[in-house]
Structure formats: C-alpha cells, structure tokens
PDB file of N, CA, C and O in Angstrom:
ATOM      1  N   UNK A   1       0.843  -1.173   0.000  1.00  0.00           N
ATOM      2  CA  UNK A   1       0.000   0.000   0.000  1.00  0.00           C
ATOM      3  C   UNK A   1       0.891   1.239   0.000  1.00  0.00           C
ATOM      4  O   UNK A   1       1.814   1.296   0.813  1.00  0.00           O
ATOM      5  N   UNK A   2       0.640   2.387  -0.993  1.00  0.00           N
ATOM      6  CA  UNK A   2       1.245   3.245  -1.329  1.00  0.00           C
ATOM      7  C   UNK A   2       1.066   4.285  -0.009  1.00  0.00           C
ATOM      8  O   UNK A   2       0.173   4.096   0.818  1.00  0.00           O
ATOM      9  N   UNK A   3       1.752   5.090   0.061  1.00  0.00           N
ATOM     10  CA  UNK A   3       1.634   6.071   1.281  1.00  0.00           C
ATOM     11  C   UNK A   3       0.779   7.530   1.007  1.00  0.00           C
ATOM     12  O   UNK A   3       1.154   8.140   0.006  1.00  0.00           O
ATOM     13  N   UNK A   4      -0.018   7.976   1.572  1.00  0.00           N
ATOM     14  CA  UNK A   4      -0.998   9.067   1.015  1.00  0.00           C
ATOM     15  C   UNK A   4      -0.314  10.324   1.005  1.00  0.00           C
ATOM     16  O   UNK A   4       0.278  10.786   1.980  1.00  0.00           O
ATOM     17  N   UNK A   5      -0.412  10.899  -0.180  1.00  0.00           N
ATOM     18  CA  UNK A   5       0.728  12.332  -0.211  1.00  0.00           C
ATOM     19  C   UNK A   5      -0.120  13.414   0.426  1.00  0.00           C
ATOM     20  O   UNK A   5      -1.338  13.304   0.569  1.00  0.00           O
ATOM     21  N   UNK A   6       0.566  14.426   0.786  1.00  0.00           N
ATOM     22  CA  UNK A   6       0.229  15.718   1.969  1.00  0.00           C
ATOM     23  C   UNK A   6      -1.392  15.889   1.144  1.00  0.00           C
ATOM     24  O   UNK A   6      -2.434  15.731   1.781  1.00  0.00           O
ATOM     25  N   UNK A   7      -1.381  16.201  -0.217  1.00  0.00           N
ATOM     26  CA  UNK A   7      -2.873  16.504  -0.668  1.00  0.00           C
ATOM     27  C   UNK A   7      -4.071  16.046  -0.341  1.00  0.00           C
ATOM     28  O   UNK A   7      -5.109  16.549   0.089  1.00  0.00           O
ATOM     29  N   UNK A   8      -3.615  14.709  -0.713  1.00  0.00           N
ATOM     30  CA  UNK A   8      -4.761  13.816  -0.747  1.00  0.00           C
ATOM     31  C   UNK A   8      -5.035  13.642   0.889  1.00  0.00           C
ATOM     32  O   UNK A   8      -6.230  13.485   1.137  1.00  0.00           O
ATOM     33  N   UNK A   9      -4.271  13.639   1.904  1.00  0.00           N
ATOM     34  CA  UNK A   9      -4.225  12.900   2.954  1.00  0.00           C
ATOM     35  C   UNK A   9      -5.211  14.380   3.802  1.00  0.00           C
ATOM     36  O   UNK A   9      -6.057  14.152   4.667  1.00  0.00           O
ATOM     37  N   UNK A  10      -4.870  15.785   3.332  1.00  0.00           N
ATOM     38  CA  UNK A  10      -5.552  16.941   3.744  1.00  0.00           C
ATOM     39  C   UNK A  10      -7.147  16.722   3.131  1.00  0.00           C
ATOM     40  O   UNK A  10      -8.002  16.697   4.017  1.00  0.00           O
ATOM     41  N   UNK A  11      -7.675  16.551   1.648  1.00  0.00           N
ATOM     42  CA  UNK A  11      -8.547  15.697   1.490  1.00  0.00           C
ATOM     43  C   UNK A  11      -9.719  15.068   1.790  1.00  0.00           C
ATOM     44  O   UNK A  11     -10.934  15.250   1.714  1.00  0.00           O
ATOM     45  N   UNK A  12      -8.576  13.917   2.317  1.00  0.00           N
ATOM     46  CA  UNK A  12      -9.453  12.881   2.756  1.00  0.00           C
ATOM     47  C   UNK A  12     -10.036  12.904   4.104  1.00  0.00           C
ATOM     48  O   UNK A  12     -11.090  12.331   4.380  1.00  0.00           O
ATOM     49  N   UNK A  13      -9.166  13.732   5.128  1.00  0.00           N
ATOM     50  CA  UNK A  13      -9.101  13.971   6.793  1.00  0.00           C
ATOM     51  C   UNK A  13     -10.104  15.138   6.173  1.00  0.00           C
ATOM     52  O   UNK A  13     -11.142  14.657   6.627  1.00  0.00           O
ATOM     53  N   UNK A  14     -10.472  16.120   5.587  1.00  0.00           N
ATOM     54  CA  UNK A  14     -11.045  16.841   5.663  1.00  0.00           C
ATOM     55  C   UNK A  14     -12.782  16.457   5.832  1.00  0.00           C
ATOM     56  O   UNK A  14     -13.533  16.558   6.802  1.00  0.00           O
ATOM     57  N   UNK A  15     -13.003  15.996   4.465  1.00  0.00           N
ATOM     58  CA  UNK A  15     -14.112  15.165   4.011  1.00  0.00           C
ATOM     59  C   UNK A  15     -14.369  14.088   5.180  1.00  0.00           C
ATOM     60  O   UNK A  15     -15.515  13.819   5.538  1.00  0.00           O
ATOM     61  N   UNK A  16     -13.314  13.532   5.711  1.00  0.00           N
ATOM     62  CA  UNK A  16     -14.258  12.726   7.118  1.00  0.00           C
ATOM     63  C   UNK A  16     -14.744  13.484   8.069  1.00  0.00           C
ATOM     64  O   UNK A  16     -15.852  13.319   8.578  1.00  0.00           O
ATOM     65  N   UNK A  17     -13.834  14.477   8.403  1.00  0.00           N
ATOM     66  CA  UNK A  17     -14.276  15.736   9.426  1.00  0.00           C
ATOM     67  C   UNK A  17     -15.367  16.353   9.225  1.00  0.00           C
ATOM     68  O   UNK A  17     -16.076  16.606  10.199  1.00  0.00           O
ATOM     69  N   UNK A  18     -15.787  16.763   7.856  1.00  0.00           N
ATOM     70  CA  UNK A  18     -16.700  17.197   7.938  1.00  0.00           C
ATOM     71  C   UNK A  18     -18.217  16.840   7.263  1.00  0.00           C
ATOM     72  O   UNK A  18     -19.102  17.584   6.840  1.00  0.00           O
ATOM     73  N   UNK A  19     -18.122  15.497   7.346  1.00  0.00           N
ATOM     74  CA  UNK A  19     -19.108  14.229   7.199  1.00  0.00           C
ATOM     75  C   UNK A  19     -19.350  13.864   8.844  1.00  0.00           C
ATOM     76  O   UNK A  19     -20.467  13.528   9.238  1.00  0.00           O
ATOM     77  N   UNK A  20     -18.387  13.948   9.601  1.00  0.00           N
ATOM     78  CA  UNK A  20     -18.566  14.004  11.187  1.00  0.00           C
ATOM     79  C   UNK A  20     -19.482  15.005  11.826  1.00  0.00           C
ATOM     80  O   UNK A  20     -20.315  14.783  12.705  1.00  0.00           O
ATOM     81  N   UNK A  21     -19.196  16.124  11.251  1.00  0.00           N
ATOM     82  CA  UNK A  21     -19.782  17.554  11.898  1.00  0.00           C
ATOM     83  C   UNK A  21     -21.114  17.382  11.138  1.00  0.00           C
ATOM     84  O   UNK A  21     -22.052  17.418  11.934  1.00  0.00           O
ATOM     85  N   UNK A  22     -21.505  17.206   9.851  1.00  0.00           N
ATOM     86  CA  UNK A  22     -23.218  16.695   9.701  1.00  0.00           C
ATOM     87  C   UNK A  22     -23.802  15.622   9.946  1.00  0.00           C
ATOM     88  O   UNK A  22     -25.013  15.475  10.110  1.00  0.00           O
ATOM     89  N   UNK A  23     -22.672  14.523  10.000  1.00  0.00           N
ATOM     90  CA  UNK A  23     -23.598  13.432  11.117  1.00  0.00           C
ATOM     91  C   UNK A  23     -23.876  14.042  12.511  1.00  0.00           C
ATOM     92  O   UNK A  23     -24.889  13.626  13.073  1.00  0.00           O
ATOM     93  N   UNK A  24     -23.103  14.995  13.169  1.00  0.00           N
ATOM     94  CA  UNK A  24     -23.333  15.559  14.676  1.00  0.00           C
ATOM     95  C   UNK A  24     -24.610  16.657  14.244  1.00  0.00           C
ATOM     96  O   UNK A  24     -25.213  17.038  15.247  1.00  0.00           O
ATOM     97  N   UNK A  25     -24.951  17.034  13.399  1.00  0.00           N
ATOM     98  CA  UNK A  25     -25.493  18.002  13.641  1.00  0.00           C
ATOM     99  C   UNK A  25     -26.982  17.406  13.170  1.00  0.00           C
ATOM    100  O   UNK A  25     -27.991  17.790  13.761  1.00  0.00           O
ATOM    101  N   UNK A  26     -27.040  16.704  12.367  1.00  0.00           N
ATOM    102  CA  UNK A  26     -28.208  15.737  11.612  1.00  0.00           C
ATOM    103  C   UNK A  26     -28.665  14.590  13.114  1.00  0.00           C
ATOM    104  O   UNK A  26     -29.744  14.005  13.206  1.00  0.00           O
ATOM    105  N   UNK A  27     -27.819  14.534  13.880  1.00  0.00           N
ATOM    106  CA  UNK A  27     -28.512  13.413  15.250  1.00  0.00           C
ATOM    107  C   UNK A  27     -27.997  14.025  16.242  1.00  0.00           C
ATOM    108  O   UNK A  27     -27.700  13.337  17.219  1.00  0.00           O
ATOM    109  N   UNK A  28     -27.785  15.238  16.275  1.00  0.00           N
ATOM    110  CA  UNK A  28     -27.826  16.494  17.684  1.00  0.00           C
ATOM    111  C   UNK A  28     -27.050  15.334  18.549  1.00  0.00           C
ATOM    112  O   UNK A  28     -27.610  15.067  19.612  1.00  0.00           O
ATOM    113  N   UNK A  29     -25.521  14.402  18.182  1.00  0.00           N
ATOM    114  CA  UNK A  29     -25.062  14.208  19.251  1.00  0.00           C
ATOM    115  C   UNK A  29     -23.675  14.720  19.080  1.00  0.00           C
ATOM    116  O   UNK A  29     -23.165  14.552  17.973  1.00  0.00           O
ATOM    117  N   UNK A  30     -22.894  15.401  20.131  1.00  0.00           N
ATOM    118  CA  UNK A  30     -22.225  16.329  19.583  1.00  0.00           C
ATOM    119  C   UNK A  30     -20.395  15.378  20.081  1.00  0.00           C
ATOM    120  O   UNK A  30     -19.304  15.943  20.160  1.00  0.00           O
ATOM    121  N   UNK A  31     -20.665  13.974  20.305  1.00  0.00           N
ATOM    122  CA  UNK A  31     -19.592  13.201  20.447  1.00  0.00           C
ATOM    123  C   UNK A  31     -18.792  13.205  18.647  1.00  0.00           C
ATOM    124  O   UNK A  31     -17.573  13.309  18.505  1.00  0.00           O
ATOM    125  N   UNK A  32     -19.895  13.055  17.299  1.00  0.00           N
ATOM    126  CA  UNK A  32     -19.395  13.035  16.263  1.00  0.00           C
ATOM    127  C   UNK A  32     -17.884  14.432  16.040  1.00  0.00           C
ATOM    128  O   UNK A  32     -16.716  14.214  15.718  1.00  0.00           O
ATOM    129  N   UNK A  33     -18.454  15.566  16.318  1.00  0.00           N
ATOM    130  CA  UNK A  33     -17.085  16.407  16.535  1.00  0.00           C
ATOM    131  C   UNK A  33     -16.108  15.979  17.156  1.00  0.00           C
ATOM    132  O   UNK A  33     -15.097  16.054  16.459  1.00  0.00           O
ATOM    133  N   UNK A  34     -15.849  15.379  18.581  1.00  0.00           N
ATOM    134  CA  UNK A  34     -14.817  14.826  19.210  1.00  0.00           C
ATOM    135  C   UNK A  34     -14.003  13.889  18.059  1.00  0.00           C
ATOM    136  O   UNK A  34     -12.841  13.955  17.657  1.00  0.00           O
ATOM    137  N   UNK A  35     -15.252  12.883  17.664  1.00  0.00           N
ATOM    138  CA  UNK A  35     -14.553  11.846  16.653  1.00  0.00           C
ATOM    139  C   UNK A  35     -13.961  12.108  15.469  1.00  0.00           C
ATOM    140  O   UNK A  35     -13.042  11.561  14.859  1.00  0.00           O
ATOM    141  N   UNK A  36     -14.759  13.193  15.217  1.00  0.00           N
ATOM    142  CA  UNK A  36     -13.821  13.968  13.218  1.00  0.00           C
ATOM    143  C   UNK A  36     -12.355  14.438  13.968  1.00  0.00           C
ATOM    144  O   UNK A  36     -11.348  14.089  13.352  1.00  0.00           O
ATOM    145  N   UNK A  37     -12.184  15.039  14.977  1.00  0.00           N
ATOM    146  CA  UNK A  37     -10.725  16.076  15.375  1.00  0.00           C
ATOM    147  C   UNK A  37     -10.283  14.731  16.006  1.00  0.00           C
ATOM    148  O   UNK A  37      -9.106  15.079  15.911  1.00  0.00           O
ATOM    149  N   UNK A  38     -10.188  13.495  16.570  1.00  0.00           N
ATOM    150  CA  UNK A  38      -9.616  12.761  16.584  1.00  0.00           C
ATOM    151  C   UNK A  38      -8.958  11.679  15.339  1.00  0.00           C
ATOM    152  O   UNK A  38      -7.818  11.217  15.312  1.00  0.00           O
ATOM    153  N   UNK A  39     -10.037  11.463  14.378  1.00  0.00           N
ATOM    154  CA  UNK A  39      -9.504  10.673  13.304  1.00  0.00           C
ATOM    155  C   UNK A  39      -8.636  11.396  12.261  1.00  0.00           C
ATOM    156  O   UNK A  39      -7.899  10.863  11.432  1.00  0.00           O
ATOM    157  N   UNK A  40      -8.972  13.401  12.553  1.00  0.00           N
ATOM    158  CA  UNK A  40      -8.180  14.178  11.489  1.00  0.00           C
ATOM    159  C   UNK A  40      -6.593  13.783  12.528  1.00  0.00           C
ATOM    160  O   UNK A  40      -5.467  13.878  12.041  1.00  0.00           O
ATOM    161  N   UNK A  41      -6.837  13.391  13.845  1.00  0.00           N
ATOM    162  CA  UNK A  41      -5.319  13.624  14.316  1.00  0.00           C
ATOM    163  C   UNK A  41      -4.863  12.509  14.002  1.00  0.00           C
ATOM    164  O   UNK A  41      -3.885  12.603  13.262  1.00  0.00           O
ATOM    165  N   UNK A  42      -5.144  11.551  14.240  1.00  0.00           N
ATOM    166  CA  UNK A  42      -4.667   9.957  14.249  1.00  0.00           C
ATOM    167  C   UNK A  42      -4.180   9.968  12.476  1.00  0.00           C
ATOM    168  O   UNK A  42      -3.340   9.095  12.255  1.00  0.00           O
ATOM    169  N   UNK A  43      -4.484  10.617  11.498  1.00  0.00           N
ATOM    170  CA  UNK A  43      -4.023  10.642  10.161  1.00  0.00           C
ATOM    171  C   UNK A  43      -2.903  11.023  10.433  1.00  0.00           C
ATOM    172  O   UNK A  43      -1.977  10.232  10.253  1.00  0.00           O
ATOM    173  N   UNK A  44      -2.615  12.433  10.985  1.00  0.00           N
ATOM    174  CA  UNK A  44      -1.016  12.913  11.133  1.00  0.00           C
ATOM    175  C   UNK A  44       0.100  11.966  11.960  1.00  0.00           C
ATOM    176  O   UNK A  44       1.307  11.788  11.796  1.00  0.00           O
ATOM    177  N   UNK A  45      -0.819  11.475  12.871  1.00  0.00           N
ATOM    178  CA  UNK A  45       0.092  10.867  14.057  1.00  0.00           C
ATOM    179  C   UNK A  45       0.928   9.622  13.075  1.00  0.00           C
ATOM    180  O   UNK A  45       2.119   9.419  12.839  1.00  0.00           O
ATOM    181  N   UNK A  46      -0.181   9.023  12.711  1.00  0.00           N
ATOM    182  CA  UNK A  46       0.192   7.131  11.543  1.00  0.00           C
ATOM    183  C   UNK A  46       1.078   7.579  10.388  1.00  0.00           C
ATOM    184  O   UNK A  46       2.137   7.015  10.113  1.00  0.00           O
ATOM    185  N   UNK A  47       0.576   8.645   9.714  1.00  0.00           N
ATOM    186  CA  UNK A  47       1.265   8.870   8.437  1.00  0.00           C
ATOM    187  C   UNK A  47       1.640  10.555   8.575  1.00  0.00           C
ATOM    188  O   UNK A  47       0.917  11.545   8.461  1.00  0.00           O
ATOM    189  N   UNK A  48       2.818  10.435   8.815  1.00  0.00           N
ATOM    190  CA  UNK A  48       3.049  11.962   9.275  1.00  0.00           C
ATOM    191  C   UNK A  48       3.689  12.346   7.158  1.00  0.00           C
ATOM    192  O   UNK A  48       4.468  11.665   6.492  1.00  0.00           O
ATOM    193  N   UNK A  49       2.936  13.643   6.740  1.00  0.00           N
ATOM    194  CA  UNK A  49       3.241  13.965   5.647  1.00  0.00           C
ATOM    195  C   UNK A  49       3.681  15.966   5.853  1.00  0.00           C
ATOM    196  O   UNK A  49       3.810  16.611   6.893  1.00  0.00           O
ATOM    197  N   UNK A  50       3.799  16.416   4.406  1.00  0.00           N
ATOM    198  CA  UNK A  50       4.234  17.773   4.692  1.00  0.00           C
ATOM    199  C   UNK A  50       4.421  18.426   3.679  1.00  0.00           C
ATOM    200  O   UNK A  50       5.457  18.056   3.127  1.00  0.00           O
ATOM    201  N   UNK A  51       3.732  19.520   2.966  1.00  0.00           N
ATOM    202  CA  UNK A  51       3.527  20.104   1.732  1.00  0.00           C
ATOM    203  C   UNK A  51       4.791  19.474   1.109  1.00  0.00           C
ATOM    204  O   UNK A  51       5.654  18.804   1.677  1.00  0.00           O
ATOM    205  N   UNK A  52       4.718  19.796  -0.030  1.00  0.00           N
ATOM    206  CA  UNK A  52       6.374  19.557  -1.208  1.00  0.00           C
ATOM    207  C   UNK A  52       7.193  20.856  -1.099  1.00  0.00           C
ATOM    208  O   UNK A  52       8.378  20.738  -1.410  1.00  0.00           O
ATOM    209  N   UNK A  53       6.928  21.626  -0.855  1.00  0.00           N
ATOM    210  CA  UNK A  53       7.777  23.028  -0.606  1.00  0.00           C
ATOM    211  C   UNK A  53       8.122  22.982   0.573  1.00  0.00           C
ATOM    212  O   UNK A  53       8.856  23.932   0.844  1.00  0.00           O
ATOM    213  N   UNK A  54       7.862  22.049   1.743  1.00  0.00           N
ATOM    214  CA  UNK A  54       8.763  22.266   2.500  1.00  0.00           C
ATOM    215  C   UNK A  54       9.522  20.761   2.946  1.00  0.00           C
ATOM    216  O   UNK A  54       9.843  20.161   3.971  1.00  0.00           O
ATOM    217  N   UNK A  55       9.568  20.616   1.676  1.00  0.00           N
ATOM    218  CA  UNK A  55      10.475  19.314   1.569  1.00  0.00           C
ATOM    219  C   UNK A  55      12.106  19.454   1.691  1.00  0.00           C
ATOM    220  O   UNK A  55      12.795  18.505   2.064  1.00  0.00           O
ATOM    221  N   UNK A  56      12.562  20.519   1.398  1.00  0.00           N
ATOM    222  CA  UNK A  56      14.032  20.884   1.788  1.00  0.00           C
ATOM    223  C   UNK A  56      14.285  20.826   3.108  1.00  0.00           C
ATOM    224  O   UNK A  56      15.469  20.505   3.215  1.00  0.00           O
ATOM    225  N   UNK A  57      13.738  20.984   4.302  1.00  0.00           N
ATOM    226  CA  UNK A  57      14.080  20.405   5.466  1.00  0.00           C
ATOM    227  C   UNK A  57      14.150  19.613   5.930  1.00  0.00           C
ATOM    228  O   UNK A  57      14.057  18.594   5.246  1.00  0.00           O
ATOM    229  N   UNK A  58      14.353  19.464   7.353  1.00  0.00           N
ATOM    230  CA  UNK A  58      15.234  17.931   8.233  1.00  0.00           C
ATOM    231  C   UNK A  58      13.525  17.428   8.213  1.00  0.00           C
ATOM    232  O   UNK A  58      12.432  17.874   8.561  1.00  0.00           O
ATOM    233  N   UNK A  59      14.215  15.970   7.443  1.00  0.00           N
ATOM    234  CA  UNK A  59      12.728  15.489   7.353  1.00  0.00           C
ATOM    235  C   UNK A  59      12.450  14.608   9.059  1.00  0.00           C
ATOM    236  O   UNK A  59      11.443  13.940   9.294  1.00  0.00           O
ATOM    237  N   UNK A  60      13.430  14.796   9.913  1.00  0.00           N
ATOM    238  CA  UNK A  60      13.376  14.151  11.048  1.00  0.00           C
ATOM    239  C   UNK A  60      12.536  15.058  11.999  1.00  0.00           C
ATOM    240  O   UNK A  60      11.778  14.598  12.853  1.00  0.00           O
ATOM    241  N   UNK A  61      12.788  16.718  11.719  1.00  0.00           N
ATOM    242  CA  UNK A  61      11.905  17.519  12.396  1.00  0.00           C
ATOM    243  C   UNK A  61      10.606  17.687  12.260  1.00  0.00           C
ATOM    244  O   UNK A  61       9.664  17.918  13.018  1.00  0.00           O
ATOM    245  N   UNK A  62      10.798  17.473  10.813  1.00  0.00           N
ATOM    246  CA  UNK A  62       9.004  17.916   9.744  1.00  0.00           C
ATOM    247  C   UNK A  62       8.241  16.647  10.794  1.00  0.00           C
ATOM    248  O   UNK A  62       7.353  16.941  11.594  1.00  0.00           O
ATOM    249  N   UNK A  63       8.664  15.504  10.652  1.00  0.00           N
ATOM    250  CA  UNK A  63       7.976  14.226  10.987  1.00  0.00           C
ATOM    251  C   UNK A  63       7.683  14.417  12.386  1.00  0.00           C
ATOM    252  O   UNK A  63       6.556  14.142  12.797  1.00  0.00           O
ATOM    253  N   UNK A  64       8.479  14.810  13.083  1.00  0.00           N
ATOM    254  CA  UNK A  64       7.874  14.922  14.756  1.00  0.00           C
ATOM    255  C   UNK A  64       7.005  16.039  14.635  1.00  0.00           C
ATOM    256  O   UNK A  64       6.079  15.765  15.398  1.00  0.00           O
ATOM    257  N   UNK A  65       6.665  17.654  13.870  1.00  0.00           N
ATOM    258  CA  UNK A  65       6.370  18.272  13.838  1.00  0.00           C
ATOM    259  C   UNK A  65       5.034  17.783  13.674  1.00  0.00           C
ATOM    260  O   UNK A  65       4.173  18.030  14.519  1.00  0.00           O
ATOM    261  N   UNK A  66       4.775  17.038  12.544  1.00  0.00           N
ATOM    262  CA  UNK A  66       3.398  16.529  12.063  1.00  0.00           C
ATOM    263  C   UNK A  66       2.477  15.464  13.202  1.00  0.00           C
ATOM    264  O   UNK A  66       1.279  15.441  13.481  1.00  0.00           O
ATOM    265  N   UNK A  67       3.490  14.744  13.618  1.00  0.00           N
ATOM    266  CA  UNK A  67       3.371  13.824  14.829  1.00  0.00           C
ATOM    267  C   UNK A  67       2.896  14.842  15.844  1.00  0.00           C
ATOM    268  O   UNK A  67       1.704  14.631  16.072  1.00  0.00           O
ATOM    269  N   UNK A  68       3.358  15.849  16.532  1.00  0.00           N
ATOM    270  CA  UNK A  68       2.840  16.912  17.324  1.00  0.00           C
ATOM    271  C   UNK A  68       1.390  17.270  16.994  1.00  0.00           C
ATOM    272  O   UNK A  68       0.447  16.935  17.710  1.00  0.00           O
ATOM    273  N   UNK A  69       1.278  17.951  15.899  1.00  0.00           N
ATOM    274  CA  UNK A  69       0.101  18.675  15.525  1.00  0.00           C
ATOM    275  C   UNK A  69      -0.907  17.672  15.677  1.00  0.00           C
ATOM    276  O   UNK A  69      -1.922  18.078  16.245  1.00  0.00           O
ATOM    277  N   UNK A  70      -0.904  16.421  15.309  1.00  0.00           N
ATOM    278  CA  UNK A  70      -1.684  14.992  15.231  1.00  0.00           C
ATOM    279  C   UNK A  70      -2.328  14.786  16.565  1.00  0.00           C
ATOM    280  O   UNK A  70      -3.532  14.574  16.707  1.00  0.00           O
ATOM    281  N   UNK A  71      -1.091  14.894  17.938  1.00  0.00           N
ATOM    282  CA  UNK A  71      -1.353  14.639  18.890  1.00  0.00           C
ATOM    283  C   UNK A  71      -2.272  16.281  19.705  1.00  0.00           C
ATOM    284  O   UNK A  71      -3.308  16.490  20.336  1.00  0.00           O
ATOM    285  N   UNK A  72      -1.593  16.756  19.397  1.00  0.00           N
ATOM    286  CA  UNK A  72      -2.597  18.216  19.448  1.00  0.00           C
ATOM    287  C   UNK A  72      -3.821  18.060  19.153  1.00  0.00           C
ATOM    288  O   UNK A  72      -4.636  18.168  20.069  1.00  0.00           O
ATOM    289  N   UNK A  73      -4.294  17.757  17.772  1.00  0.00           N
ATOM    290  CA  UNK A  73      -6.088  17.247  17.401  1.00  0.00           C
ATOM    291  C   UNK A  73      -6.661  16.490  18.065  1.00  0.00           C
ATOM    292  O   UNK A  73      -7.868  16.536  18.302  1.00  0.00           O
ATOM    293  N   UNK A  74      -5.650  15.435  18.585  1.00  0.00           N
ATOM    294  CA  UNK A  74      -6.885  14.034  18.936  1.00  0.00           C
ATOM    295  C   UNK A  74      -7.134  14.520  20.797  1.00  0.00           C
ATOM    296  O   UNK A  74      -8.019  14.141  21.564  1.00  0.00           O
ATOM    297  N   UNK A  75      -5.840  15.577  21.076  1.00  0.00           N
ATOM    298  CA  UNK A  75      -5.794  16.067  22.925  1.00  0.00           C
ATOM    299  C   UNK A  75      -7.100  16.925  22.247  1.00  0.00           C
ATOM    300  O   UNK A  75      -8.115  16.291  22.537  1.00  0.00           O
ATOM    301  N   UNK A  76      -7.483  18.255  21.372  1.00  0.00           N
ATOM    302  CA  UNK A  76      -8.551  18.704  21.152  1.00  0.00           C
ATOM    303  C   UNK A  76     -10.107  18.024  21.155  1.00  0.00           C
ATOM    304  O   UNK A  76     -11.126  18.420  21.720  1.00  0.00           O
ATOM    305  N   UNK A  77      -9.859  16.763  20.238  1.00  0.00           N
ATOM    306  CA  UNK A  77     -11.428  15.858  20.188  1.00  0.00           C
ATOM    307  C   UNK A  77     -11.405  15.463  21.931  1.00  0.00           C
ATOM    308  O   UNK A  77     -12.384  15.682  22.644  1.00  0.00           O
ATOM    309  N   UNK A  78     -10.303  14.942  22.375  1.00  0.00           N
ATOM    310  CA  UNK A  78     -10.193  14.270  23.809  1.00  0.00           C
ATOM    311  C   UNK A  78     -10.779  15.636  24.816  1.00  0.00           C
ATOM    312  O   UNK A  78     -11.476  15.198  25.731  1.00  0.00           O
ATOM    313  N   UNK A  79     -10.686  16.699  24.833  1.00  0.00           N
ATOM    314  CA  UNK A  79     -10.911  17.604  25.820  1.00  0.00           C
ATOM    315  C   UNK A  79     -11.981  18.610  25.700  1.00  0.00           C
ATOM    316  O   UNK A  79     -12.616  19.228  26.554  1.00  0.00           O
ATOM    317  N   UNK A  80     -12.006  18.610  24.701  1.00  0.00           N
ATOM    318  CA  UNK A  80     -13.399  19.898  24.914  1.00  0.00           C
ATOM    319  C   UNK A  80     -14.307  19.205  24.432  1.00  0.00           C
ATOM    320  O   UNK A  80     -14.167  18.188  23.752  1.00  0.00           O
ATOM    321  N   UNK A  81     -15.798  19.986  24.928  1.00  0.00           N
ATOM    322  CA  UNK A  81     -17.093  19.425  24.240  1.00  0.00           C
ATOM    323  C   UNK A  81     -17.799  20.588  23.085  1.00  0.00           C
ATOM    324  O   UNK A  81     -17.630  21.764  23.409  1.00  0.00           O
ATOM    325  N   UNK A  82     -18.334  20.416  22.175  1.00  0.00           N
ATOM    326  CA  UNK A  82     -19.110  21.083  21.123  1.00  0.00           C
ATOM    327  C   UNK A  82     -20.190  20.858  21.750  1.00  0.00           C
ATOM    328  O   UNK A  82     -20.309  20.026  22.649  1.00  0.00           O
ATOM    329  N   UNK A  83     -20.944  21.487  21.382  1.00  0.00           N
ATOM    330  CA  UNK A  83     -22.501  21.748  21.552  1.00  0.00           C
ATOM    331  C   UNK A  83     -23.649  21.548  20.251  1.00  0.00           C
ATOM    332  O   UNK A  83     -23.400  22.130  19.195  1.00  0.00           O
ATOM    333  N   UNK A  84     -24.224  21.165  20.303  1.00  0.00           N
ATOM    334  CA  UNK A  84     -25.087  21.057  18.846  1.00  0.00           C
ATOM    335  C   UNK A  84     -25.842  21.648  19.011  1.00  0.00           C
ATOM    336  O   UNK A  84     -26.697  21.815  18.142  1.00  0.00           O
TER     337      UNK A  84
END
C-alpha cells in the first residue's frame, strides 16, 4: 500500500471531518465532533506527511512536527465538548 501524499491525505481527513460535523449536527449528538478532530489527528500521528515546498528540510523535524500537531487534534477531540 502506497503512502498518502500531503494533498490527498488533507482531502481525505477533511471530508471525514466534515461528514462528522453533519452526522453531529443531523442526530444532535455532539460526540461526532470529538470523533472527526480525533480521526483528522490519528491521520497525522500514523502517516506523518508535509507540503512539497517544504520538503528541503530535516525530514526528522518535519515528521515529529506533524506527529505533534496529530497529537494536538486528537488532545482537542479528547478535551473539549461542542454543543449542537
């Protein structure tokens, strides 16, 4: 299985996220938001990617960087509540 490039992978996390936020809002339960900002994080965390322009850097930093932000989303779905 091929690895999902920065585009597609922005995309695809998008389109689940916000297939999450009208399933939450279509059955007023407002856990579906927690779950879109967790599965958009768990994409970065598994497959850490990073525009092509900023491909000239330490790809060892970019990768923890992306790994961060990942873990940042899913601490976001994990901690706050939305409201419907």
């Amino acid at each position: 299985m091929s690895r999902l490039t920065f585009r597609v992978q922005i995309r695809v996390s998008i389109g689940i996220f916000i297939c999450c936020i009208v399933l939450a809002i279509l059955t007023k339960q407002s856990i579906f938001h927690n779950i879109g900002w967790i599965i958009y994080g768990l994409f970065f965390i598994i497959n850490p990617v990073w525009p092509v322009s900023w491909d000239w850097k330490d790809h060892d930093k970019l990768r923890l960087g992306c790994r961060i932000a990942g873990v940042l989303a899913v601490l976001v779905g994990l901690l706050t509540h939305f409201g419907v």
